[in-house]
C-alpha positions, 0 to 999 in steps of 0.5 A, spaced: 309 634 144 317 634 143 320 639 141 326 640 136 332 636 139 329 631 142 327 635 148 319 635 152 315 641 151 313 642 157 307 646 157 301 640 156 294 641 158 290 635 162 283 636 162 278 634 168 272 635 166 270 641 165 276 644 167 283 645 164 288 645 169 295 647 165 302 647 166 306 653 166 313 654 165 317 657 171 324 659 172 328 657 178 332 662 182 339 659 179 335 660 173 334 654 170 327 652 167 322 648 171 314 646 171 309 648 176 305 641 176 298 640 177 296 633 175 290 629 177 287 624 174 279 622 174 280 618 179 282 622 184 277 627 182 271 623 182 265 626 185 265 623 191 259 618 193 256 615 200 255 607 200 248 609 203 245 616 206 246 619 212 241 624 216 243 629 222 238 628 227 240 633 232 245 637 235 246 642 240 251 648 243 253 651 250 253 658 251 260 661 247 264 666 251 270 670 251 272 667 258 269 661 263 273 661 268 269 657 273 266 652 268 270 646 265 271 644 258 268 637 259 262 641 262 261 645 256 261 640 252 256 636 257 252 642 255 253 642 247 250 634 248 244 635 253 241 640 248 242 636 243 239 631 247 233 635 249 232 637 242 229 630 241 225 630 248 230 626 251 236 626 256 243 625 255 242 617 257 237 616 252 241 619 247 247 616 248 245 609 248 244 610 239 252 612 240 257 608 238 263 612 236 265 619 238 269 624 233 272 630 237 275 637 234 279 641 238 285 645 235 290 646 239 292 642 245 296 648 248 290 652 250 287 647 255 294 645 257 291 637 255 294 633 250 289 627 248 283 631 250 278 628 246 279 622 251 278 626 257 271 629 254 270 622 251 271 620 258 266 625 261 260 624 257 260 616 258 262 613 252 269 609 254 270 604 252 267 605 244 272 608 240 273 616 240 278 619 235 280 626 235 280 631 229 285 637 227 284 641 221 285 647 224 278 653 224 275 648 219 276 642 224 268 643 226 268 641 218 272 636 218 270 632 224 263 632 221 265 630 214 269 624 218 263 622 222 259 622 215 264 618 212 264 613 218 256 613 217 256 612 210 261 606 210 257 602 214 262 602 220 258 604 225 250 606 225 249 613 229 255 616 231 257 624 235 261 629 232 263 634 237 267 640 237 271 645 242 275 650 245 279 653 251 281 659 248 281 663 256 287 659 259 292 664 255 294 672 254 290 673 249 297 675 245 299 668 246 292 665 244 294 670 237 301 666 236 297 659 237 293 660 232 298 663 226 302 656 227 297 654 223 300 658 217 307 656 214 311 658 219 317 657 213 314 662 209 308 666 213 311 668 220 315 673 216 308 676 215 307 679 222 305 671 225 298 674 227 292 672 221 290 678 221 297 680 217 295 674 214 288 676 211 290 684 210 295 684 204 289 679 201 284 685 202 289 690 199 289 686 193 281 684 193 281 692 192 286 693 188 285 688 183 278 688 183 275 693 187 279 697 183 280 701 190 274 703 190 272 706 197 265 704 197 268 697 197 271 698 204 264 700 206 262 694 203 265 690 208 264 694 213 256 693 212 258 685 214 261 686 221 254 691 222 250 685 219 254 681 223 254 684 231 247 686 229 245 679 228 249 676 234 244 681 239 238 677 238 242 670 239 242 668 246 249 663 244 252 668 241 260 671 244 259 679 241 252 682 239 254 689 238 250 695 235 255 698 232 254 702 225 259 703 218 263 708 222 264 704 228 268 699 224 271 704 220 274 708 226 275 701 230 283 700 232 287 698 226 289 691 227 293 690 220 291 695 215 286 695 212 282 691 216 280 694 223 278 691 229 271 689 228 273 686 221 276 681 225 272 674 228 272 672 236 276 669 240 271 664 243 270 659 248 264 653 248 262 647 245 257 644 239 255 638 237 251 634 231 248 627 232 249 623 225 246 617 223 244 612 217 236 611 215 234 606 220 236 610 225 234 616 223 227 613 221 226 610 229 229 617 231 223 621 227 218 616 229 219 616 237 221 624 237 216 627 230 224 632 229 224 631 222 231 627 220 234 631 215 240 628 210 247 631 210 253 631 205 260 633 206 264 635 200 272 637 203 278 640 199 284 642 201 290 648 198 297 649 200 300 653 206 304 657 203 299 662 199 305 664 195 305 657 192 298 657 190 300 656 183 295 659 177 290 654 173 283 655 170 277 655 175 273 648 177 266 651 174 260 650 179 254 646 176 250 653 173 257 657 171 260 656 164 267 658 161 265 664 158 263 667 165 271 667 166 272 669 158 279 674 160 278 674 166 285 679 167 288 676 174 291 668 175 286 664 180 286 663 184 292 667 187 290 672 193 283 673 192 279 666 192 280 661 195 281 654 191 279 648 198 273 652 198 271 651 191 274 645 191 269 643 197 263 646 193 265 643 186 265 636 191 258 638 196 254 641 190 255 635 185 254 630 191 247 632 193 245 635 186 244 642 188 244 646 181 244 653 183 246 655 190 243 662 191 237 658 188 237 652 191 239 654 198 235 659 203 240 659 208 247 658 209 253 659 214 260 662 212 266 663 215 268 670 217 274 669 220 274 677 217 269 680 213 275 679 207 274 673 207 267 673 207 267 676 201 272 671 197 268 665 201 261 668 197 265 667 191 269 661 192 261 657 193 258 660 187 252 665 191 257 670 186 261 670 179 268 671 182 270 678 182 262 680 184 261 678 190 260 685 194 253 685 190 251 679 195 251 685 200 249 691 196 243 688 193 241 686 200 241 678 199 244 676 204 241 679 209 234 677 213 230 683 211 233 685 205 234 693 207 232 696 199 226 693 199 223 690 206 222 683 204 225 677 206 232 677 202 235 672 197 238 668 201 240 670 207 247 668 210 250 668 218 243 670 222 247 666 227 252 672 228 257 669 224 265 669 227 264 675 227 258 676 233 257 670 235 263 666 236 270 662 233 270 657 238 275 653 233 274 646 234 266 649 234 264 653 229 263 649 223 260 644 228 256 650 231 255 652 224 251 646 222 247 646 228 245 653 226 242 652 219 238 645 222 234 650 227 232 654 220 230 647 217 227 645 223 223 652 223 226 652 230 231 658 230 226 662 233 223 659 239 231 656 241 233 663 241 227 666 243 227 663 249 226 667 255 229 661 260 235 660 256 238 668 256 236 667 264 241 660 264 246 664 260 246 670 265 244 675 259 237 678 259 233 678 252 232 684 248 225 688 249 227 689 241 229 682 239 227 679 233 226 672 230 231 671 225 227 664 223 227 664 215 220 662 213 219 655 209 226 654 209 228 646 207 235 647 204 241 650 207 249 650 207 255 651 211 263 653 210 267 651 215 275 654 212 281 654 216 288 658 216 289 662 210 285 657 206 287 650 207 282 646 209 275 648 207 268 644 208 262 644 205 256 642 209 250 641 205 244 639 210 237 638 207 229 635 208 228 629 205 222 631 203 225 638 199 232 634 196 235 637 190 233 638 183 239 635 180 242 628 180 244 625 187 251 622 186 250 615 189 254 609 190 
C-alpha cells in the first residue's frame, strides 16, 4: 500500500499460515518514526522434516549433586554411559562399538576451568579419533545437543550417534556460579536487572500476577503448590539433587531471593552427567531384537527468541494444531511480552507438527518441563499448549499435572515432572534437558519404577531409600514430551519421544 505523497504505508501484514505476524509502527528515541519488522517467509518456516526416522534406544544418568569434590567430570560422565550401556544388557564397550560421533553439552567452560572439555570427555570415553563436537545454548544445551545428534542421524551422516551432556557447577562460590549464569542474559541490557536470574524471572512473575492473575493471592499459592510437588517427588528418585518434604508455607517463608520468588521457587545448582543413544531404523531394530528394549522414535522441534526481553516485539500467537483464533479473540495484553515465551511455542509449533501430535494434553502422558523457577513452569504449560495462555494455574489447581491427582485419588491427566523436575531433582545445565529425556523413556519403557525403585542404586548413591517410597511409574504410558529452555527464554527445545507401536494420530511431516 502507498500512502498520499508517494510515501510506503508502513503498516502491512504477511501471513504464515495460520498466524498473522504484523508490522507495527514505532517511534525511535529522536522521534522519528520506524517499523518493528517481523518478516518470514514460508520457506524459512516450513515445518521441518527428517530424511528418515530416528529412535532412542537407550540413555542413562549419574547421580546429581550439589558438590562431588572426590570425583571427576569425565567419571561422571562414565557413570551417565555405563547406565545406558547396561539399560540394554550390555557394557560400555559393547555400546561403544555402534557409536560413530559424539555430541557434548556443557554450558559454561569457566566452571570446570577447561576449555574444549567435550575433547577431554570425548577422550575418556574412547571415542578418539571419531568426530565429537561441543554444543552451548545455554539451560537448553541438554535440547539443543539432542536435536543436533537427531539431525545428524536424520541426514544419513552417521547411523548411531551419543548425545551427552554435563556440569561442574562445584568448582565456584556459589555467587560466582550465579554471575556465570546471568552472562547468558543480554549483558547490555539485563546486568541492570540485579545479574542474577532469579531478578530476571521476578518482574515476569510480577507481571503473570498483575495482568493475568489479576493479583489474586491464591495464585502465589499456585506456585507454591509446584515446588511442594516438585521437592516431593524428588524424595522418591535416587538420582535427584533436593528431594525435600516441605508444605505451601515452607515456600512462602523461605528466604526472598527477588521478590515474589523465594528460595524454593528456585531450581538447583547441580552437578552430574546424562546421555541418550540416537540412531536410525536399522540400527534401532538390531538393538531391539539383541536387547528386546523397545526403540522408541524421537522429534525435536527448536526455536529461538531475543536476549533482550524488552525487545520481544508483539505479534499475533503461533496457534498449536487444536487452538483456533478465536480462543485468543481480545485477548488484552501483547504476546508475547513478559508473560509467555515464544522459542517455547515456536518449538512445539515445529515438534508437534512434526510428529503429528493433535492435542498435547490428550496426546501425551507424560511430560517433563523446565522449572527453572516455578514462574516459568506456569508460562511453559502454556507456552506447549497443555493450557490456553492466561490459564495455566488450572494445570495445577485441577490436579492434572500431578501423578495421583490429589481431588479425586486418580492417576492425573497428565502428569509432568515425576523426575523432581529442576526444582527437586537437578540443573546439572548441560544435563538437564538430556536428563529429561532419559526420564520420560523410563515411563515408555515401564521402567521408571524398577531404575528408581532399586534398593542397590540408593546403596551406590550413599542415600538410603525411603520406608514411604512410592513408584511414580505411569501405567500404560507410550507418549511422552520434553522442554528443554535456556536463559530468559532464548533457546527452547521440544522433544517428543514415542512407541513406535503408539505413534500420533495426525500426519507425520516426512521428507
Amino acid at each position: 500500500m502507498v500512502r498520499k505523497g508517494g510515501k510506503p504505508e508502513i503498516r502491512s501484514r504477511i501471513r504464515l499460515k495460520e498466524v498473522y505476524y504484523e508490522e507495527y509502527p514505532i517511534k525511535s528515541p529522536k522521534g522519528r518514526k520506524g517499523m518493528q519488522m517481523i518478516q518470514f517467509s514460508d520457506r524459512q518456516l516450513r515445518i521441518p522434516s527428517l530424511s528418515r526416522p530416528v529412535y532412542m534406544i537407550t540413555g542413562g544418568m549419574s547421580q546429581f549433586g550439589r558438590a562431588f569434590p572426590g570425583k571427576k567430570t569425565e567419571e561422571l560422565c562414565l557413570d551417565a554411559v555405563i547406565m545406558a550401556a547396561e539399560m540394554l544388557g550390555m557394557d560400555w564397550l559393547e555400546l561403544k562399538q555402534f557409536i560413530q560421533a559424539g555430541f557434548y553439552g556443557h554450558f559454561a567452560d569457566h566452571f570446570g576451568d577447561q576449555l574444549l572439555g567435550e575433547a577431554v570427555i570425548h577422550d575418556r570415553l574412547g571415542l578418539d579419533p571419531l568426530p565429537g563436537i561441543g554444543i552451548k545454548t545455554g539451560g537448553a544445551t541438554g535440547g539443543y545437543t539432542m536435536w543436533t545428534t537427531m539431525m545428524a542421524v536424520a541426514s544419513g551422516m552417521i547411523d548411531c550417534g551419543l548425545a551427552l551432556g554435563w556440569e561442574r557447577m562445584d568448582e565456584v562460590p556459589t555467587d560466582e556460579g550465579n554471575h556465570l549464569i546471568a552472562c547468558a542474559a543480554d549483558k547490555d541490557w539485563e546486568t541492570g536487572m540485579g545479574h542474577i536470574y532469579a531478578g530476571y524471572y521476578a518482574p515476569m512473575s510480577t507481571r503473570y500476577w498483575e495482568l493475568i492473575a489479576k493479583k489474586d493471592p491464591k495464585f502465589r499459592e499456585t506456585l507454591a503448590k509446584i515446588a511442594v510437588k516438585h521437592r516431593g517427588y524428588a524424595l522418591n528418585n535416587p538420582f535427584a539433587h533436593g528431594g525435600m518434604k516441605i508444605t505451601i508455607e515452607d515456600v512462602l517463608n523461605s528466604p526472598v531471593v527477588s521478590e515474589p520468588l523465594r528460595a524454593l521457587d528456585c531450581c538447583l545448582m547441580s552437578v552430574g552427567s546424562a546421555c541418550a543413544v540416537f540412531c536410525d531404523e536399522t540400527t534401532a531394530n538390531e538393538f531391539y531384537n539383541r536387547t528386546g528394549q523397545k526403540p522408541l522414535r524421537v522429534w525435536i522441534g527448536a526455536g529461538t527468541h531475543t536476549l533482550r526481553v524488552a525487545d520481544r516485539r508483539p505479534m499475533e500467537i503461533p496457534l498449536l494444531p487444536h487452538e483456533t483464533v478465536e480462543m485468543y479473540t481480545g485477548s488484552e495484553h501483547r504476546y508475547p511480552g513478559f508473560t509467555g515465551f515464544l522459542a517455547a511455542r515456536m518449538a512445539c509449533y515445529f515438534g508437534y507438527r512434526m510428529a503429528g501430535v493433535q492435542n498435547p494434553l490428550e496426546d501425551f502422558d507424560i511430560v517433563e518441563l523446565h522449572d527453572a523457577f516455578t514462574i516459568s513452569d506456569i508460562q511453559t504449560y502454556e507456552d506447549a499448549g497443555l493450557r490456553p495462555y492466561g490459564q495455566g494455574n488450572d494445570y495445577v489447581e485441577s490436579g492434572d499435572c500431578y501423578h495421583t491427582n490429589p481431588h479425586t485419588g486418580q492417576p492425573g491427566k497428565l502428569p509432568s515432572n515425576l523426575s523432581g523436575g529442576l526444582i527437586g531433582n537437578m540443573h546439572a545445565v548441560g544435563a538437564t534437558g538430556v536428563m529429561q529425556a532419559v526420564e520420560v523413556a523410563l515411563h515408555l519403557w515401564n521402567r521408571h519404577g524398577e531404575i528408581h525403585g532399586d534398593p542397590n542404586r540408593w546403596v551406590a548413591f550413599g542415600k538410603e531409600k525411603p520406608n514411604d517410597w512410592v513408584d511414580l511409574q505411569v501405567q500404560n504410558a507410550h507418549r511422552g514430551m520434553a522442554i528443554s529452555h535456556a536463559g530468559v527464554g532464548s533457546h527452547v527445545t521440544c522433544t517428543v519421544l514415542a512407541d513406535p507401536d503408539h505413534l500420533f494420530t495426525g500426519k507425520e511431516v516426512v521428507a
